[in-house]
N, C-alpha and C positions, 0 to 999 in steps of 0.2 A: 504493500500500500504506500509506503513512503516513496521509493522510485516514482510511481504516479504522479502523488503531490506534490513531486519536486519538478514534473515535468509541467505542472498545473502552473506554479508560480514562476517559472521560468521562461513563460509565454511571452511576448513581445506585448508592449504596452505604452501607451503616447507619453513621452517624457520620461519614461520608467518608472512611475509612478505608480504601478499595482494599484488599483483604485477599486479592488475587491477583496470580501473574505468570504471564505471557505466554513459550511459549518460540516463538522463531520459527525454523521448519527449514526450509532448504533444500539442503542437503544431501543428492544422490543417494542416496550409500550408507546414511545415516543413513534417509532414504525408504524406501529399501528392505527396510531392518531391519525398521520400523514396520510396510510392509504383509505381510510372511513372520509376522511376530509375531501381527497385527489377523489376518490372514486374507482378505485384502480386497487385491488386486491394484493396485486403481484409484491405494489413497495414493500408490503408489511414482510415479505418473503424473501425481502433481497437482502445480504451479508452488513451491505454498507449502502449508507445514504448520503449525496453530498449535494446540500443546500448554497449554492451560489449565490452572493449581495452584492450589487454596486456598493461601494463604502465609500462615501468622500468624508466621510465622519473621522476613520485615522487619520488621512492628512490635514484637514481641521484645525483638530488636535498637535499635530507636529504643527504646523503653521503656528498656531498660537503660543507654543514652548517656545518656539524659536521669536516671535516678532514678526509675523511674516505677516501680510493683508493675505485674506482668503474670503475671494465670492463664486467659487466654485459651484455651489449647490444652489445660486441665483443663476446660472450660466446653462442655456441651451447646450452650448460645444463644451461644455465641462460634461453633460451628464450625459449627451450622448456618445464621446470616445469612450466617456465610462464604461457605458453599455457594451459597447464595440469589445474592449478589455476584457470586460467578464465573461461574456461570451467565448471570444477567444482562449480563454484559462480554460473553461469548461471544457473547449472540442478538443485543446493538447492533453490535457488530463484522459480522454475518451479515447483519444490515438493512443496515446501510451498503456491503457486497460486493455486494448485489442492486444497491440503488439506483445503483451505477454500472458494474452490466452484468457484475459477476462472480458465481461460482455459489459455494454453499459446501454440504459435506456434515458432517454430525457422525456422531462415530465414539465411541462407547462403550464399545467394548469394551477400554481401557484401563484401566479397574478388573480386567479379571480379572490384569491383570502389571501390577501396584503396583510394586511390587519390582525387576524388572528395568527399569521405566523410571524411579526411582528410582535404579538406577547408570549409568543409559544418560543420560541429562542431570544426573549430580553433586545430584539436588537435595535439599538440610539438611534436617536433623529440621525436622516442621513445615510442609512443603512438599509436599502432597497431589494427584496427577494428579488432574483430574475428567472433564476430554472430550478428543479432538484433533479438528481442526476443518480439512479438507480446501478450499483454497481454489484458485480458478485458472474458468480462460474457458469456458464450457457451448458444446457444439458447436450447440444449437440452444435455444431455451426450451421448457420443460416445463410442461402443465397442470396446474394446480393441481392437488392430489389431493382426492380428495372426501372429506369432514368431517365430522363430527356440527353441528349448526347452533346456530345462539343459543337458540335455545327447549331447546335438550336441555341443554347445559351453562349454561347461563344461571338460575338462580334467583332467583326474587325475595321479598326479604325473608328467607325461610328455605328450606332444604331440601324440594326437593319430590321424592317416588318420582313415577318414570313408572309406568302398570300393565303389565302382564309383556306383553302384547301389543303396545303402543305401545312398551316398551324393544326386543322383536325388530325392530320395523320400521323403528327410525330406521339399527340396524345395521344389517338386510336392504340400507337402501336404500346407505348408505355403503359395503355390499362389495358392491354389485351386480356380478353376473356374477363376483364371484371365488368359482370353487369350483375343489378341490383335487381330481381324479380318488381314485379309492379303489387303491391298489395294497397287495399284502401285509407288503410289509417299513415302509408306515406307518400301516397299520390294527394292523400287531403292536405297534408302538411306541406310537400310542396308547391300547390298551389295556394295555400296560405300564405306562404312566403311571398308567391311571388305576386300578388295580388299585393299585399301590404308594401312590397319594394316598388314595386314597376305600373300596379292595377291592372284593372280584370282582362284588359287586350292580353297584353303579357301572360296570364297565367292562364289562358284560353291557347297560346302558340305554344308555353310549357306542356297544358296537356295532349296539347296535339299530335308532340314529337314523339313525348312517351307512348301513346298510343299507339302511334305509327313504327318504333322502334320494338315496341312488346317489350320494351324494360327500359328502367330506370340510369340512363349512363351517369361516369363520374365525375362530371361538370355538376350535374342535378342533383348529385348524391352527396357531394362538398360540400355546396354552397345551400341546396336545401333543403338540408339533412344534419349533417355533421356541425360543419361553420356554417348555422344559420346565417343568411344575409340578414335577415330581420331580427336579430338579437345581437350578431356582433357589435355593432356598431353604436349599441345604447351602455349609458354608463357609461360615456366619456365624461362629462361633467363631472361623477361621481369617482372617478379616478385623478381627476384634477384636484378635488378635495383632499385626497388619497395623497396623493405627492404631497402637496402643504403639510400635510399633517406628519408627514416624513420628512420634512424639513427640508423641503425642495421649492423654489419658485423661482425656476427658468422661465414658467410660461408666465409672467407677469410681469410689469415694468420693474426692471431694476433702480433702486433708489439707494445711491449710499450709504451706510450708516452715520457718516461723517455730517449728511445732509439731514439725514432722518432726526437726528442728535440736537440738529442747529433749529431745527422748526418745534422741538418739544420746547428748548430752552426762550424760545421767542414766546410762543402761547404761553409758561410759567410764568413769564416777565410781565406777559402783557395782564395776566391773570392777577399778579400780586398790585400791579397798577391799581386795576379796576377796584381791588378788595381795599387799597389803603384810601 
């Protein structure tokens, strides 16, 4: 396990600055909590658990031991190289699992409970869950899964469109043979979707295709099935809260403290004025 996480913090990072930490769980009960919470039985199964944070909270911290100005955690490009960072740690940590025969799985779905896993590992303003990352022994190896290939993501020089028929067929061939039977409780959902995203023309050409297809393809089964179109997208506001409350406000006008300082002491002054 230590080779690992020395391969984890050894990742490359803007200024070198590691602007993540690592929690490492192994703890049963705390497992357990994770996979009741995630929805995912397996975490509570797996050897080791490793909870990835954007941290700008340690260097904060160094900054103010030393004297240093820090507006990091007001800063769009501070929190997103962040992000960039910890990610990065996560996928060297996950190369190095493989390359000595362990499996690792990533779990996302720890953005939807900021908050509770926030009190559930103590972590400071400042200190932002990003993935948890399932590690431990695969009972067999798994084939690769099939991919869009270098010609398709690959560009050269500039952006290039595929034409509408060459973009269906690079996905045709990468979900080949997954089609989702047609049943009614998710032909109703996805036409729920798409009535609520696009309205009823839209979800009249949805059930058209599927009808005409005899099954449900993986464009339809993504977006509205899986990643609801009509649900991702709500509770942005209530994620914006969410950073504040983590002691983040990138997305807000930045106002100096120096300035913030100079207009309390002005309204005090003016306040003692009035009362004398």
């Amino acid at each position: 396990m230590q080779i690992v996480l020395e391969a984890g913090v050894h990742a490359a990072t803007a200024g070198n600055l590691q602007p993540y930490s690592i929690i490492k769980i192994e703890n049963a009960e705390t497992k357990q909590k994770l996979a009741k919470m995630c929805e995912q039985n397996f975490i509570g199964k797996a050897p080791v658990l490793l909870l990835f944070c954007l941290d700008l909270h340690r260097n904060e911290r160094w900054a103010g031991l030393e004297v240093a100005p820090y507006t990091a955690t007001s800063s769009f490009r501070h929190f997103w190289v962040s992000f960039q960072d910890t990610v990065i740690c996560a996928q060297n940590i996950c190369t190095a699992a493989d390359s000595i025969g362990l499996g690792s799985v990533y779990i996302g779905t720890v953005i939807d409970m900021p908050s509770k896993i926030q009190t559930m590992f103590k972590l400071p303003r400042g200190v932002f869950p990003v993935v948890l990352v399932c590690l431990g022994y695969p009972k067999k190896r798994l084939p690769p899964r099939s991919k869009l290939g270098v010609g398709t993501v690959v560009h050269h020089e500039r952006y290039h469109e595929l034409k509408d028929e060459e973009l269906l067929d690079v996905f045709n061939k990468k979900y080949e043979g997954q089609r989702l039977p047609i049943a009614e409780n998710r032909l109703e959902t996805i036409l729920k979707v798409c009535r609520t995203v696009r309205g009823q023309e839209f979800a009249e050409k949805c059930a058209s295709k599927i009808r005409a297809n005899d099954h449900i393809n993986r464009a339809q089964h993504y977006f509205g099935l899986h990643y609801r179109a009509d649900v991702m997208p709500t509770g942005n506001d209530e994620y914006l809260k969410i950073m504040e409350e983590f002691g983040f406000g990138w997305f807000k006008k930045y106002i100096p403290f120096a300035r913030v300082a100079k207009q309390k002491q002005k309204k005090a002054a003016q306040r003692a004025r009035e009362s004398s």
